[in-house]
Wavefront OBJ file of the C-alpha trace (Angstrom):
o trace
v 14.848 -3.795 -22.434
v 11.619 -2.438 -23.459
v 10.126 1.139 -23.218
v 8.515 0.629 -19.805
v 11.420 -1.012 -18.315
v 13.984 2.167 -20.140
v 11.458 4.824 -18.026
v 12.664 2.779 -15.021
v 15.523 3.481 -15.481
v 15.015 7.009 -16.354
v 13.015 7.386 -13.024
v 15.878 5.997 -11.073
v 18.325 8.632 -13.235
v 15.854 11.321 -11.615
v 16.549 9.854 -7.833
v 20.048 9.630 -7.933
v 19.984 13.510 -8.955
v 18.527 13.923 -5.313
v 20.890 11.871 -3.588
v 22.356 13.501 -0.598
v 24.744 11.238 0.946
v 23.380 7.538 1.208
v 19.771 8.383 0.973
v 18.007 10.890 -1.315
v 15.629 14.191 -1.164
v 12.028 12.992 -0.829
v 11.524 15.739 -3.704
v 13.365 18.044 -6.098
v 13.182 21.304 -4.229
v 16.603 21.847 -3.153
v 15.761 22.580 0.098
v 13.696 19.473 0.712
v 15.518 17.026 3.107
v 16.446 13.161 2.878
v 13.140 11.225 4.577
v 14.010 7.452 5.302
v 10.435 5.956 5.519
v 8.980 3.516 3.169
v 5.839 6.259 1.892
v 7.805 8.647 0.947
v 11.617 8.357 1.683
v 14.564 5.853 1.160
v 12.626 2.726 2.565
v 10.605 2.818 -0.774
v 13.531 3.845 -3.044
v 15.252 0.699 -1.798
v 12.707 -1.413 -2.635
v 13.498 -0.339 -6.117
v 16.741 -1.100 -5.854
v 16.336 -4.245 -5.098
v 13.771 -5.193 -7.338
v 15.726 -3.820 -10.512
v 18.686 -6.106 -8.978
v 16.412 -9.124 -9.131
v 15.761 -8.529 -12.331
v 19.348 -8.207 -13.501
v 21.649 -8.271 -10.733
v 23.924 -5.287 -10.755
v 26.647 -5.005 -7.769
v 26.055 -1.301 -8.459
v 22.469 -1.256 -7.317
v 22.935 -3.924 -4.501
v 26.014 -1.363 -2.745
v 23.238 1.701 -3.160
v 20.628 -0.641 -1.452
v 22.664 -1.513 0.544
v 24.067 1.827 2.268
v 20.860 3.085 2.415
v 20.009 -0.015 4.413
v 22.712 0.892 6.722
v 21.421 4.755 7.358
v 18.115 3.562 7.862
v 19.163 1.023 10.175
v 21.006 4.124 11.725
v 17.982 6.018 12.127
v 16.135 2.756 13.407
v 19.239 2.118 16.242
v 18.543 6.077 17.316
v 15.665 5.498 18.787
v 13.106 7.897 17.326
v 9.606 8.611 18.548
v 7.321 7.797 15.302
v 4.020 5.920 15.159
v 4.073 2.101 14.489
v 2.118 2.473 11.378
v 3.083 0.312 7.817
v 3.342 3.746 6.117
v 5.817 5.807 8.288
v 6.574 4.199 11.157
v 7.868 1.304 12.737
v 5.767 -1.390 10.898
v 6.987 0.001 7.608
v 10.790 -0.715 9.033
v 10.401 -4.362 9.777
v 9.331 -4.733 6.172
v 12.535 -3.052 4.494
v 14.891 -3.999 6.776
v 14.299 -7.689 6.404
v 14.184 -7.469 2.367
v 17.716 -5.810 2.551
v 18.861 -8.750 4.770
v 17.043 -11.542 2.316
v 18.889 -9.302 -0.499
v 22.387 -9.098 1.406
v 22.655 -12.011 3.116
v 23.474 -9.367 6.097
v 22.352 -10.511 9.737
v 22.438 -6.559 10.793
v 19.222 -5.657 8.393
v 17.388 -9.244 9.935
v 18.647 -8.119 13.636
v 17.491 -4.136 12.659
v 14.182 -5.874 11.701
v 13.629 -7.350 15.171
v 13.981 -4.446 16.542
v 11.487 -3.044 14.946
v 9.439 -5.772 16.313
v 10.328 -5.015 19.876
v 9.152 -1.353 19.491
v 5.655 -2.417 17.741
v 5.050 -4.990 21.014
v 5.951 -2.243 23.276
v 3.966 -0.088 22.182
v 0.839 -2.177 22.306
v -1.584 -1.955 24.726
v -3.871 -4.533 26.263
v -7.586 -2.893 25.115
v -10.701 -5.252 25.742
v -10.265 -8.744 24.514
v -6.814 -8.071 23.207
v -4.312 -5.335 21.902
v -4.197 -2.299 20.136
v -2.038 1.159 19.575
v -3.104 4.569 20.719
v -1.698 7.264 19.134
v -2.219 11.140 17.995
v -4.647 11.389 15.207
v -3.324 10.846 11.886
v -3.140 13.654 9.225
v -3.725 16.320 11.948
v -1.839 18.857 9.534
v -5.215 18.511 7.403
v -7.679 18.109 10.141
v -5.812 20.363 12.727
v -7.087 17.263 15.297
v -4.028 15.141 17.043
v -5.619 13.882 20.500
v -4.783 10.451 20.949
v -7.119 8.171 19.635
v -7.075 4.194 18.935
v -6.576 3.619 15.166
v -7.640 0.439 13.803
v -7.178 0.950 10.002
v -4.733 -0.598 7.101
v -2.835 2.680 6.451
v -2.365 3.827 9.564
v -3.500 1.390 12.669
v -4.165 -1.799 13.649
v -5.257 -3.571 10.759
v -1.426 -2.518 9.216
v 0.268 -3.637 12.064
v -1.467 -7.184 11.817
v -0.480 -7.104 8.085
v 3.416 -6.380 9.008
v 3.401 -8.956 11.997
v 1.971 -11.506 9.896
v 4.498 -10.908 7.280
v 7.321 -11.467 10.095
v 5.371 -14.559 11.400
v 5.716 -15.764 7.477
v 9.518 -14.924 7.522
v 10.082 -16.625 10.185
v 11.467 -13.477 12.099
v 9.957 -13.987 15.643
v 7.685 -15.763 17.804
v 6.426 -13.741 19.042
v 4.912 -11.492 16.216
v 1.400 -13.905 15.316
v 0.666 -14.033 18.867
v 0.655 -10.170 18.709
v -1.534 -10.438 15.547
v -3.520 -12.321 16.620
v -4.126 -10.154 19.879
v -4.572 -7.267 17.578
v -7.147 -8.890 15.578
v -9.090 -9.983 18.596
v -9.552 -6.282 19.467
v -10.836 -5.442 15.941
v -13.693 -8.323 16.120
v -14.534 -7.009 19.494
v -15.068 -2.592 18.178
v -16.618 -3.690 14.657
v -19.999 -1.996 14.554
v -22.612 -4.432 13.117
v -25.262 -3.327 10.509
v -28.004 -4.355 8.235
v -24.886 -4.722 5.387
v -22.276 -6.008 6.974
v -19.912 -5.329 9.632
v -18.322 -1.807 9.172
v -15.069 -0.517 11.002
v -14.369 3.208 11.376
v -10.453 4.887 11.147
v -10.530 5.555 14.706
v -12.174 4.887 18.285
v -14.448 7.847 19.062
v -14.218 9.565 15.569
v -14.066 13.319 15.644
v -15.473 13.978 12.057
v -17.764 12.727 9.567
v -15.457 10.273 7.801
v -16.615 6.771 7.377
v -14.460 5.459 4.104
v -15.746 1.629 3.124
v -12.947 1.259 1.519
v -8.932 -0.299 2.009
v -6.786 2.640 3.196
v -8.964 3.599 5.929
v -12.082 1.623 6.212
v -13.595 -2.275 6.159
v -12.046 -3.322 3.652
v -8.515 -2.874 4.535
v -9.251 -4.536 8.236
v -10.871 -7.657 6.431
v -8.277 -7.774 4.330
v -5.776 -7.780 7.698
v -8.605 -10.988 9.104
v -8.363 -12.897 6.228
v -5.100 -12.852 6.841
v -5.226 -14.069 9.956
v -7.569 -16.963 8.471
v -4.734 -18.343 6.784
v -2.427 -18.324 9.643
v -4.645 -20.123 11.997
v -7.340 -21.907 10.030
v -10.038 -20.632 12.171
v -13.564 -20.117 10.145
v -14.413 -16.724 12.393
v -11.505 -14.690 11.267
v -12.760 -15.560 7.054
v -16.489 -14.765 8.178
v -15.837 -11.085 9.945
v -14.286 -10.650 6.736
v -16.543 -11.596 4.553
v -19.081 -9.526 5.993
v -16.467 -6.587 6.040
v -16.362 -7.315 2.048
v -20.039 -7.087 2.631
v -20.515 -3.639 3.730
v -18.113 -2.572 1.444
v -19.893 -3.772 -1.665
v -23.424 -2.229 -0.130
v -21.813 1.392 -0.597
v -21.203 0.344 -4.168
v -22.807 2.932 -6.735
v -23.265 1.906 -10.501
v -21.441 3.455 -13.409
v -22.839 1.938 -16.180
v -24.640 -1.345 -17.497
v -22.311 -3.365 -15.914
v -19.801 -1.657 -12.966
v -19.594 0.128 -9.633
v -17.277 2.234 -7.693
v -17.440 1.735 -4.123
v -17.803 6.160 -2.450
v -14.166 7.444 -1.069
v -16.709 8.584 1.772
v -20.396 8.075 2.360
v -20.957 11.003 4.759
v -21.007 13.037 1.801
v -24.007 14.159 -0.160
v -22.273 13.789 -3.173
v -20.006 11.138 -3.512
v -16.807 11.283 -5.180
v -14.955 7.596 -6.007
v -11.061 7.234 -5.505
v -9.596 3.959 -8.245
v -5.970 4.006 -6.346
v -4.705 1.937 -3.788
v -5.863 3.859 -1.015
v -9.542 3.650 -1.538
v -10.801 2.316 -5.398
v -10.418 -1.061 -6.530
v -6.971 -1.505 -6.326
v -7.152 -1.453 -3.059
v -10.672 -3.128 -2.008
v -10.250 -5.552 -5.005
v -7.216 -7.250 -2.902
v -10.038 -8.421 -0.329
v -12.287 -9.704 -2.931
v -9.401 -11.773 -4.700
v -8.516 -13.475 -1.057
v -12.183 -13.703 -0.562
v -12.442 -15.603 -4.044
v -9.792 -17.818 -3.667
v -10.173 -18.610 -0.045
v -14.408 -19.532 -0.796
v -14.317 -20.962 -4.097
v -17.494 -18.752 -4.128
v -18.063 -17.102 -7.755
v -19.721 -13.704 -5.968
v -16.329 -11.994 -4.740
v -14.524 -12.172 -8.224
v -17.718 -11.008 -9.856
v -17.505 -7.713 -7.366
v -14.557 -7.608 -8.312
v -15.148 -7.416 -12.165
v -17.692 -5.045 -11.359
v -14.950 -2.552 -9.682
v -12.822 -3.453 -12.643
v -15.341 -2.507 -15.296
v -16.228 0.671 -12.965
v -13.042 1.699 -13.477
v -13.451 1.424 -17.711
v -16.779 2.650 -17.288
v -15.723 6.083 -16.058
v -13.171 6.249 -19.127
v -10.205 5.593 -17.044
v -7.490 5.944 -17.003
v -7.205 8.321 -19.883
v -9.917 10.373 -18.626
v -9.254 12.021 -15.072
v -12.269 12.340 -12.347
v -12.987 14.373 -8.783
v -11.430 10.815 -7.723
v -8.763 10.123 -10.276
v -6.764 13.769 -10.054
v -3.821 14.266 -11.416
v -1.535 11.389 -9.453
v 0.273 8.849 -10.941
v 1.651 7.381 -7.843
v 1.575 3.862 -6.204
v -1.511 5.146 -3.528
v -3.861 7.271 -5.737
v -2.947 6.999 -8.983
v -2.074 5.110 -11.912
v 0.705 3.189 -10.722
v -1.757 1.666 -8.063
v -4.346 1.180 -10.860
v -1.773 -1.148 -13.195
v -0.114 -2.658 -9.964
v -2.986 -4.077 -8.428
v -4.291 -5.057 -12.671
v -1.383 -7.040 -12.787
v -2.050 -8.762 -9.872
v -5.594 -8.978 -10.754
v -4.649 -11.023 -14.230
v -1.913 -13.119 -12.642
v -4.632 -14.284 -10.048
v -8.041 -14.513 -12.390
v -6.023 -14.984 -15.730
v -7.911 -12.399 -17.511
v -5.779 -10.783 -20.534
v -7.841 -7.470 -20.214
v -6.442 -6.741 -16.866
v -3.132 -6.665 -18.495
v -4.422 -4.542 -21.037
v -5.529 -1.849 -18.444
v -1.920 -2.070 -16.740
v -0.559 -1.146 -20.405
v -3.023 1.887 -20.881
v -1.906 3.299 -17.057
v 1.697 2.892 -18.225
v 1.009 4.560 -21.293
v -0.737 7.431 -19.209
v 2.437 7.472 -16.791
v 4.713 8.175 -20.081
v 2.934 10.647 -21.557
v 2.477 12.545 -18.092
v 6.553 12.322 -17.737
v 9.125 15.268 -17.691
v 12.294 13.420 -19.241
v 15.262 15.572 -19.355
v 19.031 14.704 -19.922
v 18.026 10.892 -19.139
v 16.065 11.775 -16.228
v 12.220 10.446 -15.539
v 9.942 12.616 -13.102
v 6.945 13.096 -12.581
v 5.264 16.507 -11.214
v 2.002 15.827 -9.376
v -0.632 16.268 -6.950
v -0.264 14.138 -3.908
v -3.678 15.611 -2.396
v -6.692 15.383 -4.390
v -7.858 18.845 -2.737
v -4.860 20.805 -3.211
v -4.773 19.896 -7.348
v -2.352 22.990 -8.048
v 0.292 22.093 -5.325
v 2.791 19.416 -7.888
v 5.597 17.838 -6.440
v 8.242 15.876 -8.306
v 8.880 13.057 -5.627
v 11.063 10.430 -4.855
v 9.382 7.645 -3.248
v 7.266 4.810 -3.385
v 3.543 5.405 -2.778
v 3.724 8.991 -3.998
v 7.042 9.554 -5.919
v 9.260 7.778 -8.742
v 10.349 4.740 -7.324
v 6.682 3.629 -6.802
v 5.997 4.602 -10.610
v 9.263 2.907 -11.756
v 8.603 -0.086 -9.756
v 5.317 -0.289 -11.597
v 7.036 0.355 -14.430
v 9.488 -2.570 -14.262
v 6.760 -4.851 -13.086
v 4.654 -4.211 -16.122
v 7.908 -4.720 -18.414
v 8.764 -8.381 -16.517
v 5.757 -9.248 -16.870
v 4.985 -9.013 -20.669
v 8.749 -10.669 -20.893
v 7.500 -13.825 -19.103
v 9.590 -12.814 -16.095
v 8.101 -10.645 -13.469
v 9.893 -9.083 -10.744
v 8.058 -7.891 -7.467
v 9.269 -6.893 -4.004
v 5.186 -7.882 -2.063
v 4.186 -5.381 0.374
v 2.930 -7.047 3.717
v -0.863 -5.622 2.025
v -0.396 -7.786 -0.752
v -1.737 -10.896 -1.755
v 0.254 -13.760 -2.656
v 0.571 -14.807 -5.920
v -1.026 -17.797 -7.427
v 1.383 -20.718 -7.436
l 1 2 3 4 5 6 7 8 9 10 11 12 13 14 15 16 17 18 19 20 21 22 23 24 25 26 27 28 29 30 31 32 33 34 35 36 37 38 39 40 41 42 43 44 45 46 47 48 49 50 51 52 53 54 55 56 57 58 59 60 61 62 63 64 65 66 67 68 69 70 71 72 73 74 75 76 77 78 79 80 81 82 83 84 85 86 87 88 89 90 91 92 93 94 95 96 97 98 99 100 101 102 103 104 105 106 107 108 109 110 111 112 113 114 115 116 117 118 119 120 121 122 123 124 125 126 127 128 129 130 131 132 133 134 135 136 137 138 139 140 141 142 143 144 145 146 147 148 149 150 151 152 153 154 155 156 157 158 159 160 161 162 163 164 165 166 167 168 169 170 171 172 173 174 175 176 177 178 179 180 181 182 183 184 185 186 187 188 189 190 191 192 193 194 195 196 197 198 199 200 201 202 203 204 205 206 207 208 209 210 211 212 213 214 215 216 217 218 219 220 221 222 223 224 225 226 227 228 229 230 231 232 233 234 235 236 237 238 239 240 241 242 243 244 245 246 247 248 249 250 251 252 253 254 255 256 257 258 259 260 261 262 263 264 265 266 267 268 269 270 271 272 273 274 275 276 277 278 279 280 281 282 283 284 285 286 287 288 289 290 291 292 293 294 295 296 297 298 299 300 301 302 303 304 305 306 307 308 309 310 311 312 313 314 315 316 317 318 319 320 321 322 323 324 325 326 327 328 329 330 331 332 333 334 335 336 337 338 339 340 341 342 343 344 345 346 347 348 349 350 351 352 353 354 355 356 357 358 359 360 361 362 363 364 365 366 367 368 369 370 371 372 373 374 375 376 377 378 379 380 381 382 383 384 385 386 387 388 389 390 391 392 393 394 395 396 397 398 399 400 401 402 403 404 405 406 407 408 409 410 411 412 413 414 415 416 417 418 419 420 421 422 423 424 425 426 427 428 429 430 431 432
């Protein structure tokens, strides 16, 4: 086992300490409680599990997987009120529970899975020419706003849903769920708001602050990315050309660092632009459109955008030198876990050995930003880019260890010829 796939380990040492019965602490404070969603909870720390048993099946890590299955299938079978987002809520669900059943062999997690289903279709409603999800306003302990609003983004809304049914659809779950996906994307054709660049979607119907984000998490580029998925499901040429003009507008709010790359602005209602690399809005997250756009066109333009992004991203000196947009996260969603992920994706797709390099130098970041103590891996951080000085040591996947240890494990796999990689339903498939 090499370093990166030792800190793995480590980083799983450090979410075992915050076990409390199946499931574990979503941080170190002792008074933090045991969460169960995929963001920042057990959902995500099961993934781990899983993936280190793929990599070298252990019975021990299958059982742990497995009981935390069974309290999250619990929680599931309780019936709780939560949104149907792929973060949190009941999208996010489906996902797990039907990787613990193709881990297990155990009809319960498939059957939990369905159920999931069932609440995501009831909670749709019929809105213009097909479906969508009202819901209160996301993140209303930042913006203080939680009327109900229609959300149509990737992180949150529509666009994630459509990325979770389609992943059912693909595992043969239910019927039912590319029907629903298909409704869903019908709506998002029908509230895109054409412009002179592009077709442009906004977080939410009737927006209640200045917050138009190009990017994935939030913006265009996360509902083209949820289209083009939608293109490869049905074969139909409108679904690929929305998104293509999503990519579009994205790549218009592009702003050059350098003599050869671009960040695309976290937010251009802002005089002065700041530009996110992570997941959530930087290239690791808009460059997943451009490599389905590339491989689904044959057309040389979307993998040159996405070079540009690429060198952006070594243009500002990252990741070794932080930035307004680049704070101090090292997590799967704004940081540089994210950054390597979606690198290592980017080389296995395009081939290019300097992507791999820039995976290396974000592990090598992710090390050196480590607390290790008595075999434990953690890492202390911000999760919000405007609250710098607030540090968490966390347990889950986007924002917490088992993101950064899944990353971690990836990386090593890979440079052993044998990578291991639970996909997120926002991922793009590999290249055969």
């Amino acid at each position: 086992m090499d370093r990166y796939g030792a800190a793995a380990r480590e980083a799983l040492n450090f979410i075992e300490s915050q076990r409390d019965g199946a499931i574990w602490r979503w941080h170190d404070d002792p008074k933090a409680r045991a969460n169960h969603s995929l963001y920042n909870g057990a959902g995500g720390v099961v993934l781990l599990l899983l993936e280190l048993h793929a990599g070298a099946p252990d019975p021990d890590l299958l059982a742990k997987a497995t009981a935390a299955g069974d309290e999250i299938l619990a929680y599931v079978e309780s019936g709780p009120q939560i949104s149907v987002n792929p973060s949190r809520g009941w999208a996010s669900y489906l996902f797990v529970l039907n990787e613990l059943a193709k881990a297990t062999g155990e009809e319960r997690f498939r059957k939990g899975a369905v159920a999931c289903l069932d609440r995501i279709e009831q909670a749709a409603r019929p809105l213009g020419a097909g479906v969508g999800w009202v819901e209160p306003a996301p993140f209303a302990d930042i913006t203080g706003f939680s009327e109900e609003r229609e959300i149509y983004d990737q992180s949150v809304g529509a666009a994630g849903v459509i990325l979770n049914l389609v992943y059912a659809h693909r595992e043969g779950l239910d019927k039912r769920a590319l029907p629903l996906a298909l409704a869903a994307g019908e709506r998002l054709l029908e509230v895109a708001e054409p412009t002179d660049d592009g077709l442009r979607w906004r977080m939410m119907a009737d927006m209640p602050f200045q917050f138009t984000t190009p990017n994935f998490a939030h913006g265009g580029a996360g509902v083209g990315y949820a289209l083009v998925q939608l293109h490869r499901e049905t074969g139909e040429a409108r679904w690929l050309d929305a998104a293509k003009e999503a990519a579009r507008y994205t790549m218009s709010r592009a702003h050059s660092t350098g003599a050869r790359g671009a960040l695309v602005c976290h937010n251009e209602d802002t005089r002065r632009p700041i530009f996110y690399l992570g997941a959530c809005h930087g290239p690791a997250g808009t460059g997943r459109l451009l490599l389905e756009l590339s491989d689904l066109t044959g057309e040389a333009r979307w993998e040159e955008d996405l070079h540009r992004l690429m060198t952006g991203i070594e243009e500002i000196g990252a990741p070794e030198t932080r930035s307004a947009g680049f704070w101090n996260n090292h997590g799967q969603c704004c940081g540089d876990a994210g950054v390597g992920e979606f690198a290592l994706l980017a080389a296995q797709r395009t081939g290019r050995a300097d992507y791999v390099d820039l995976a290396r130098r974000c592990a090598e970041v992710i090390l050196e930003a480590a607390e290790v103590e008595d075999g434990q891996r953690r890492w202390r951080h911000a999760e919000h880019r405007d609250r710098p000085e607030f540090l968490q040591a966390q347990t889950g996947y986007m924002q917490g260890a088992a993101g950064i240890a899944s990353f971690l494990q990836h990386l090593s796999g890979t440079l052993a010829g044998a990578p291991v990689k639970i996909r997120p339903p926002d991922w793009p498939p590999a290249k055969a």
